[in-house]
Structure formats: C-alpha cells, structure tokens
C-alpha positions, 0 to 999 in steps of 0.5 A: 460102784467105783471109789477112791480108796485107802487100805492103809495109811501112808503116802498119796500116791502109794496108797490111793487107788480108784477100785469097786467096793459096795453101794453104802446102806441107807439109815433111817435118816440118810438120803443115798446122793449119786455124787456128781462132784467132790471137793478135795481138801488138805484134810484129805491128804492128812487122813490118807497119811492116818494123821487123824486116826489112832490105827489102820482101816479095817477094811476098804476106806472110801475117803472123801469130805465134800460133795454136790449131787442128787438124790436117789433113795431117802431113809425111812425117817428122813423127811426133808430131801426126795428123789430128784432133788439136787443137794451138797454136803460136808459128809460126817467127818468119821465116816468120809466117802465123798470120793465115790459114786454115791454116798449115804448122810444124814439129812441134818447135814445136807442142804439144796445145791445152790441152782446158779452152781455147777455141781463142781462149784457147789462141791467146792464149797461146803467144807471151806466156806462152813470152817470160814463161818464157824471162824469168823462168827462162832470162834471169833465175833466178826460183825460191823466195823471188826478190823480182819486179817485172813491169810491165804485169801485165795486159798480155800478156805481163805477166798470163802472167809474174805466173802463171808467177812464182807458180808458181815461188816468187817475191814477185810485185809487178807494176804495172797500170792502176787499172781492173786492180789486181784482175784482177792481184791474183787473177792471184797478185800479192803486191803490185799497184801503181796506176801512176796514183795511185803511182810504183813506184819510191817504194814499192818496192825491193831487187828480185831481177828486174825484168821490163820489158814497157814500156820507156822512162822505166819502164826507166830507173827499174827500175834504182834499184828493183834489189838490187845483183846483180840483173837486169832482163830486158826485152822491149824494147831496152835502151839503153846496157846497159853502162854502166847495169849498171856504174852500179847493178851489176846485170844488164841484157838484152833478149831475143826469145823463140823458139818451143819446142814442149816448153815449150809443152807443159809450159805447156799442163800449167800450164793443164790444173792451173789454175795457168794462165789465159789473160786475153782481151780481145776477139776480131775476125773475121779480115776486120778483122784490120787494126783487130785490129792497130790496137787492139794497137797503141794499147796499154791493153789487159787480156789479148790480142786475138785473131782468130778465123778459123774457128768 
C-alpha cells in the first residue's frame, strides 16, 4: 500500500516521502479502515522533526493521526464495527499511520462517520474537535453561563471549541484574523475580536476560562484577562506554571488530548443534529502530502487541511 513516510527526523520537505510499505496487522480488537481521508494537524509536522520522540525510527514510519474511512477486516475480538461500515478515528497517538491507504485500530477508538459528512470533513475532525471537548469539559469546567475566551477560533482546534462551548452554555468570545471575523461569528461566537486591528486584552476581561490554541506573548497576556479562580487550559506548554497561577490566582494546564472512541461518537451526534460543522480549508492528494504538511506548518489557516487518499 502507499503511504506517507519518515525514515528520519528533521524537516517536512527533507524527510517526508509517499513510498510503499506493508498493509499493517489486525490484533484481536482492531478493525483494518481503507482510509479514504486524513486530517493533517501541527502535531504532525512536530513529529516529523522527532519533537515528540527520544530516537530515531527504527524503520519506515507511517505518520498520520486522524482518518475517515471504511472497514475491511475486524479482529477476532472485535465486536462493535463490520465490513462495510463507514467510520473516523484519532488513531492511538504511539503508533500514527493515518496517512496511508489503510490502517489498523482498535475499535475503542473509533466511531460511525457521521453520514451528512463527506469522508474529507469527517477526517477533519477528530483530533481537533476531541482536544476542544476534553478542553472545555475535562481540563476546564464550561457549562451554562462560563464566560470563554478561545484563541485562534478559526483555527482547528479553535472553529471545533467555540461550536462545542455554544452548545454547552457558554459566552463565547474567540479572536481570529480580520478575513474570519464572520466564519467565527456564524460558528456561535457572542463576541469576535480582530487581533489585527484590537488587542484582546484591552477589551476584554473577567474571563471564566481561557483556551489557548497559541501559546507565547498570547499566553502571557490570557492571564490579566482571567477573573480570579479561573483557568487557562492550553494545548501548548505552559511555562513556569506555578508561579503564574499564584501571581494572577487562577488555574493554569497544558494538556494532550487522547483518543476516545465514545467521545467521538457523542461528537458524531453534534454533527448529525447541526450543532456541529466541520470547516475544511484545502485538500491535497496523498502523494503531496508533504507540501499538506508544509502548509500546516505555516500556520493561518481557516479550518483544517486534510488528505484525501482514496476517492
């Protein structure tokens, strides 16, 4: 089968190549998925650059972390999925393999594609629209009447949690570029603020949560925004933690989402209802998934980027 692969960290376009390597085993819980679509994530290009590993591949690695696709084989343990069916996952982070034309994991993390979705919006979607829920509801306690600020809302990531924390009960204030001030404000936002024309920090305050999708000086300026007790939940790390939750008294936590299949799933009826879209920016061929990597990695960019493998 053909897959994007690393043989070595170091840069995208150095190290990335589309190449054949061996259809994966099924365990005893797996479900084979000929991958139709994979979404391409910053944490994508991080791996490619061994950010996230301690040494070298040992052999061929099929990187990837999200897909939408169909199944075509089901362990011999495996009971919830069969042949046919249509489904999307946010693969097991230690082993990757989503860019490829078909993938092995287990059943516990996956769930049914939502059917109103094409398979490139459905594989937009699980890793960004997990991290927003495990954000907003796990690392931070959004509900009716929590006060939110969410960076980069036509990010990823961003553009899944002002959806999710709508649905939840919150005051949504989220910032974006001026040319998405309107895609974020027909997302749900209450409240959308053009980073390029205001500072957020000037205009807004007594903040419940703040989820940051950025990092650096936008970090360090969350903090003045936050009511005493609140919380700032970033997907990037947080430095010297404890002594800014002291200074300001409030909460402060990075996190890395993990892969949850009945999560998924509860996302997937978000979807089916309409109170929750996928935003797709551009989609490349899986033999330049390398430039699909590239792209991400420059950042800017409205909605996800996803691969289309099979159509």
């Amino acid at each position: 089968m053909k897959a994007a692969v690393i043989n070595q960290y170091g840069q995208v376009g150095d190290v990335v190549r589309v190449t054949d390597v061996p259809v994966p085993a099924v365990g005893p819980r797996d479900v084979l998925i000929e991958v139709r679509a994979a979404g391409v994530n910053p944490v994508d290009h991080l791996i490619v650059k061994g950010f996230l590993s301690t040494g070298e591949p040992s052999g061929p690695l099929v990187i990837g972390n999200e897909l939408a696709g169909v199944v075509t084989q089901v362990g011999a343990e495996a009971t919830r999925f069969a042949v046919g069916d249509e489904v999307f996952s946010r693969v097991d982070p230690r082993v990757g393999g989503a860019f490829a034309e078909y993938v092995a994991v287990d059943e516990s993390l996956v769930a049914a594609k939502p059917s109103r979705l094409t398979f490139e919006e459905a594989a937009s979607l699980p890793l960004v629209a997990l991290t927003a829920l495990q954000a907003l509801t796990e690392q931070a306690d959004v509900r009716s009447g929590t006060r939110v600020l969410i960076h980069g809302g036509a990010g990823g990531v961003g553009s899944a949690a002002v959806q999710i924390a709508k649905q939840l009960g919150a005051e949504v204030v989220a910032t974006a570029g001026s040319g998405s001030v309107e895609l974020v404000r027909e997302l749900g936002a209450d409240r959308v603020i053009d980073y390029r024309t205001e500072k957020f920090d000037e205009v807004v305050s007594d903040v419940d949560v703040v989820l940051d999708t950025i990092g650096g000086e936008t970090q360090e300026r969350s903090f003045g925004v936050l009511k005493n007790g609140g919380t700032l939940v970033s997907i990037v790390a947080v430095p010297d933690a404890e002594a800014k939750k002291a200074r300001w008294n409030v909460e402060a936590r990075s996190f890395f989402m993990r892969p949850q299949g009945e999560q998924l799933a509860h996302l997937a009826g978000l979807v089916e209802s309409g109170r929750l879209r996928p935003i797709v920016e551009t989609v490349f061929p899986l033999d330049e998934a390398s430039e699909a990597l590239q792209k991400v990695e420059r950042g800017g960019a409205r909605g996800k980027t996803v691969i289309s493998v099979r159509r």
